[in-house]
Residue frames as qw, qx, qy, qz and C-alpha x, y, z in Angstrom:
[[0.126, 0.001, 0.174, 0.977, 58.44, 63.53, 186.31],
 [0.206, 0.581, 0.490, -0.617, 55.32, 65.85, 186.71],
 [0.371, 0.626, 0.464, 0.505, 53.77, 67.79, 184.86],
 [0.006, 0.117, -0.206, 0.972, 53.70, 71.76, 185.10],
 [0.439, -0.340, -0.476, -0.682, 49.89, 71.93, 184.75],
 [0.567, -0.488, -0.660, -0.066, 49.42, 69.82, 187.77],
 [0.284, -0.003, -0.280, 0.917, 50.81, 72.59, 189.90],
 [0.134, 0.778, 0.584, -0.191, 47.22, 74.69, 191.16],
 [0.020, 0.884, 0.152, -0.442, 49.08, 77.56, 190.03],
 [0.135, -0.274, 0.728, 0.614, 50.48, 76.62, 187.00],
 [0.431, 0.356, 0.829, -0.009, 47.04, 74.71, 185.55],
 [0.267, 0.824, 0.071, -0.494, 46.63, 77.43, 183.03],
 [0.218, -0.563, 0.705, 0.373, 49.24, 76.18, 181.29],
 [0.521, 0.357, 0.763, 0.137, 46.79, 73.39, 179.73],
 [0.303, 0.840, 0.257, -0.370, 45.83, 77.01, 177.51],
 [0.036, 0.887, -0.251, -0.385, 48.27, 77.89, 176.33],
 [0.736, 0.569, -0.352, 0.101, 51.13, 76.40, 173.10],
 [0.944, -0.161, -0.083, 0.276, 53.84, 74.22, 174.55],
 [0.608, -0.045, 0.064, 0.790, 56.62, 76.63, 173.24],
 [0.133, 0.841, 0.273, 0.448, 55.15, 79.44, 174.04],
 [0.342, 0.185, -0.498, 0.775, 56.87, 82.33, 176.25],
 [0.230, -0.821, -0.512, -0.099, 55.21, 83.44, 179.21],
 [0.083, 0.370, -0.231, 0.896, 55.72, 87.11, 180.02],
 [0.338, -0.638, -0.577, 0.382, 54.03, 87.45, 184.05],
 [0.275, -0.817, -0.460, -0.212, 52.50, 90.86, 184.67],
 [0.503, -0.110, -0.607, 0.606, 54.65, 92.66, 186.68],
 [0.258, -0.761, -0.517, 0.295, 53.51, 95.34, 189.37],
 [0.345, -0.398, 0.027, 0.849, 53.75, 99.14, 189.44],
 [0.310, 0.709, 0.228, -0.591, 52.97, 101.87, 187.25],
 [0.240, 0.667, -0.518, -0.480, 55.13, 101.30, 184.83],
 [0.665, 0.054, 0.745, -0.005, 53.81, 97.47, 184.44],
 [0.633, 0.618, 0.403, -0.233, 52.44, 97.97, 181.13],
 [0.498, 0.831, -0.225, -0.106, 55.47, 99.31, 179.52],
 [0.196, -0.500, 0.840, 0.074, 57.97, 96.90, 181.00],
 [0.633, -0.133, 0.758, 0.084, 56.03, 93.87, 179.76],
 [0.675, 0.723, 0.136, -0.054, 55.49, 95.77, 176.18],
 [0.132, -0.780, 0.594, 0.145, 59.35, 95.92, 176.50],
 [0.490, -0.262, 0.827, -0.086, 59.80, 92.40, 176.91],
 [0.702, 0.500, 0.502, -0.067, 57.45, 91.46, 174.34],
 [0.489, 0.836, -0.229, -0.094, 59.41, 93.41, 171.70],
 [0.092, 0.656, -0.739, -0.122, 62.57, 91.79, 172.35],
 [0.567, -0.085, 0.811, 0.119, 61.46, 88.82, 171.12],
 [0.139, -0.043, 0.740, 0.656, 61.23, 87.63, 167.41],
 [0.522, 0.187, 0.180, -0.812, 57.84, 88.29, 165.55],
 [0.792, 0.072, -0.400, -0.456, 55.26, 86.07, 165.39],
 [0.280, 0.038, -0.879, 0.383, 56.66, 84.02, 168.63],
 [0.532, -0.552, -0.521, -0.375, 53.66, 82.63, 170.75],
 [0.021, 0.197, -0.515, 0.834, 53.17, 84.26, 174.02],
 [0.408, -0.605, -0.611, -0.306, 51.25, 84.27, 176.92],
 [0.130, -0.313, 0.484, -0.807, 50.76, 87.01, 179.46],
 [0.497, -0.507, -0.674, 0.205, 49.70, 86.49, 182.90],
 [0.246, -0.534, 0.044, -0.808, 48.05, 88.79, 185.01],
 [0.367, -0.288, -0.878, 0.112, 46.97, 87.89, 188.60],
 [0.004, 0.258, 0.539, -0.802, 45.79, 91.20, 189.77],
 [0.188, 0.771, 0.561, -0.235, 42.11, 92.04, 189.98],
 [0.222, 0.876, 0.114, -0.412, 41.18, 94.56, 186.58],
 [0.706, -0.201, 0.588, 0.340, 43.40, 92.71, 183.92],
 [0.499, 0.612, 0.526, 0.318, 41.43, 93.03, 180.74],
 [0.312, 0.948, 0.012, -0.064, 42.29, 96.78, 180.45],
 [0.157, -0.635, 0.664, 0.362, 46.59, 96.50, 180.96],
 [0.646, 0.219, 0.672, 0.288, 46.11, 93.24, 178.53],
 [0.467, 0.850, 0.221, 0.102, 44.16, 95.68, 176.09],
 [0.024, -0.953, 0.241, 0.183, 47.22, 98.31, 176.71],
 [0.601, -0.238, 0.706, 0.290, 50.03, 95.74, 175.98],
 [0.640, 0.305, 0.674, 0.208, 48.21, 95.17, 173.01],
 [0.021, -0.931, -0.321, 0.172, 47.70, 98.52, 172.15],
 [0.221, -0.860, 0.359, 0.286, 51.15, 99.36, 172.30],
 [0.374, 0.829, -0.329, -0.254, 52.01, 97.22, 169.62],
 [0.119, 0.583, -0.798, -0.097, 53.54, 94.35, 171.27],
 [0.065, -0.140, 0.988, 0.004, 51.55, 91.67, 170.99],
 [0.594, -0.046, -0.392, -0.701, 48.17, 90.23, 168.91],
 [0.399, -0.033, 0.799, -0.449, 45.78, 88.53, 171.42],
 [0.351, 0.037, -0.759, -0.548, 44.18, 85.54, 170.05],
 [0.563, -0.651, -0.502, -0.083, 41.77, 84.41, 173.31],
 [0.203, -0.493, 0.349, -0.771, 41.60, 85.92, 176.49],
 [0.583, -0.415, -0.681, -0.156, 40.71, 84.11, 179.63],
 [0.430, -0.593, 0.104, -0.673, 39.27, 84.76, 183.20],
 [0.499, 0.000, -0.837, 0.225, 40.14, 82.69, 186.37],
 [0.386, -0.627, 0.090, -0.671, 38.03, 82.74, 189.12],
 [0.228, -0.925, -0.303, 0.038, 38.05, 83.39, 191.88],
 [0.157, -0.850, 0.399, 0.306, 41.99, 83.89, 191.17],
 [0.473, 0.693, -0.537, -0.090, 44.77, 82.80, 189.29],
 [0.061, 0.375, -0.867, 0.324, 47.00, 81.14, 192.08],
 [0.318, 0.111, 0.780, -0.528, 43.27, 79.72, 193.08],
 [0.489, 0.177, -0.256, -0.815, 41.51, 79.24, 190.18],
 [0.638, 0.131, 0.676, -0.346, 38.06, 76.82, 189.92],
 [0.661, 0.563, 0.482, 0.120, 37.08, 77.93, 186.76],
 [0.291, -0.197, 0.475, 0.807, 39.20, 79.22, 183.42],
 [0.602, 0.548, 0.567, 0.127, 36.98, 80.27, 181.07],
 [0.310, 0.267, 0.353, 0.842, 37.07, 82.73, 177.77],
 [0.056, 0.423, 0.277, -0.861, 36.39, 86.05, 178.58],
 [0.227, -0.155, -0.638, -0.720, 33.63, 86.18, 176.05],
 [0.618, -0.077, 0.202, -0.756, 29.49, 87.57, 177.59],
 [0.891, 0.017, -0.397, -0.221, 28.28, 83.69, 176.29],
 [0.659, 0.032, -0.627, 0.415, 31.09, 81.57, 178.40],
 [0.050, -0.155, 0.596, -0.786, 31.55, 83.94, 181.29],
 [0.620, -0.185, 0.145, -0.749, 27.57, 83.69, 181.67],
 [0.888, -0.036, -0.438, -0.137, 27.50, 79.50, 181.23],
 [0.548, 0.297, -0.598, 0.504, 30.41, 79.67, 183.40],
 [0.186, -0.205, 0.314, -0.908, 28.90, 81.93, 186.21],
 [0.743, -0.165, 0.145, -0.632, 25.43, 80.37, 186.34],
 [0.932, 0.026, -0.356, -0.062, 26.58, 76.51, 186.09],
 [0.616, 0.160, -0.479, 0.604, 30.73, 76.09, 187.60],
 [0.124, 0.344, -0.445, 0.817, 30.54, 78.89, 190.19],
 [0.583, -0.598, -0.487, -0.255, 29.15, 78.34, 193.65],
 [0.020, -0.804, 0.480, -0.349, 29.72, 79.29, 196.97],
 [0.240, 0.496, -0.821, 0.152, 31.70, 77.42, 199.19],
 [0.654, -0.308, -0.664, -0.191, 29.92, 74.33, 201.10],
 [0.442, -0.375, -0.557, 0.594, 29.29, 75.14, 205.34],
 [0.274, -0.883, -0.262, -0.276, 27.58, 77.96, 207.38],
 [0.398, -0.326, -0.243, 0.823, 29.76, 80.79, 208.56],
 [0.055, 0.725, 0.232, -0.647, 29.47, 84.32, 208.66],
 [0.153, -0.513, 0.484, 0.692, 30.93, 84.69, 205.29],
 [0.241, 0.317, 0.877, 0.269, 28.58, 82.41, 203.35],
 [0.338, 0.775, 0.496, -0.200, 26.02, 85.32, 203.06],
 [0.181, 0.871, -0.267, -0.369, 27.96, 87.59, 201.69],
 [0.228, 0.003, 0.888, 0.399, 29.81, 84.64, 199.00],
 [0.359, 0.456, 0.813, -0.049, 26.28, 84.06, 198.03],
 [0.063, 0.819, 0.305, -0.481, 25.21, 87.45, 197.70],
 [0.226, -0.685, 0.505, 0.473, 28.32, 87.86, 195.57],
 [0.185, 0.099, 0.881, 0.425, 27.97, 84.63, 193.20],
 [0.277, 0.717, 0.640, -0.026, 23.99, 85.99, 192.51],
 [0.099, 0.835, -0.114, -0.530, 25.56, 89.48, 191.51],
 [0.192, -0.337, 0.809, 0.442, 27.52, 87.29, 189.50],
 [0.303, 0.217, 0.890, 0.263, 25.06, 85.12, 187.65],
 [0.304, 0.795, 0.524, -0.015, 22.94, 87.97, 186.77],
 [0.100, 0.947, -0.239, -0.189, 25.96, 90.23, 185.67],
 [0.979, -0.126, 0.093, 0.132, 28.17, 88.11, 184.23],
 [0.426, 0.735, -0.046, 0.525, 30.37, 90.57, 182.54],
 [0.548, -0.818, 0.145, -0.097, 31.21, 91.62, 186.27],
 [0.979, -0.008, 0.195, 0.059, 33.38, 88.61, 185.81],
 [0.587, 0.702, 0.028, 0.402, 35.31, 89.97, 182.90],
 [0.070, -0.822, 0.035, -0.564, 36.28, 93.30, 184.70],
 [0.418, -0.717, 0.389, -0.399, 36.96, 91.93, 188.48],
 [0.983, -0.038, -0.164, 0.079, 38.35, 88.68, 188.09],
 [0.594, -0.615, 0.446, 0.266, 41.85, 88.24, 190.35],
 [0.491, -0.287, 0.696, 0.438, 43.41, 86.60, 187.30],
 [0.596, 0.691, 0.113, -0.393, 43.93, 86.83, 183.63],
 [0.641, -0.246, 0.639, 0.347, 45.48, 84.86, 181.23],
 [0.660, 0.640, 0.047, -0.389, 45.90, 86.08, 177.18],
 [0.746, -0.102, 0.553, 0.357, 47.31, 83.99, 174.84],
 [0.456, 0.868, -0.117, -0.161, 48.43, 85.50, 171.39],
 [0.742, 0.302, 0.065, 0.596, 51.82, 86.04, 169.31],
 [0.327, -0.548, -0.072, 0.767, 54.36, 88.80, 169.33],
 [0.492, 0.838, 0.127, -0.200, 53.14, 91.52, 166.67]]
């Protein structure tokens, strides 16, 4: 028997409470109110964790929350995605900026793409907050309100 965690696209899971639910993100316009749905029909004070994998997370997370169904205790940031994440860290200006200027590099070999990676990880290490805001993936961990 595995673990989940060892899955690349499950390794979030090391974040999160054992018996917690996870409520995935779903697409569309109406994302935000189907997974503030879901969160309400469960019991209060039941640990959750939403997932997000699409680039611009931190504001539907805030709306979820917003609406009532559910008190975020951390927030985190995968880069360079979710389904592909290197580094997890807590969306918080201190971590994202230790995280950015130490864990994140670009990839090793000379193609066409390597300038423009680079170019990308220095926007990054001198904006780390960039991080926050365009990350592919987002993981918040909390309770139902």
């Amino acid at each position: 028997m595995t673990a989940q965690w060892t899955n690349p696209g499950q390794r979030w899971r090391l974040l999160a409470p054992p018996d917690a639910v996870i409520v995935a993100m779903p697409s569309g316009l109406l994302a935000v109110r189907r997974a503030a749905a879901q969160l309400r029909a469960l019991p209060a004070g039941t640990p959750v964790v939403l997932v997000d994998g699409r680039p611009g997370g931190r504001r539907r997370a805030r709306r979820v929350a917003a609406a009532g169904a559910m008190l975020a205790d951390r927030q985190y940031v995968a880069l360079p995605s979710l389904r592909r994440a290197i580094v997890v860290a807590e969306d918080s200006p201190a971590t994202l900026r230790w995280a950015c200027r130490t864990l994140v590099a670009p990839p090793p070999g000379i193609t066409w793409a390597h300038a423009l990676a680079d170019a990308a990880i220095r926007c990054l290490r001198r904006l780390p907050v960039l991080a926050g805001w365009l990350a592919g993936g987002r993981v918040t961990v909390g309770r139902t309100a």
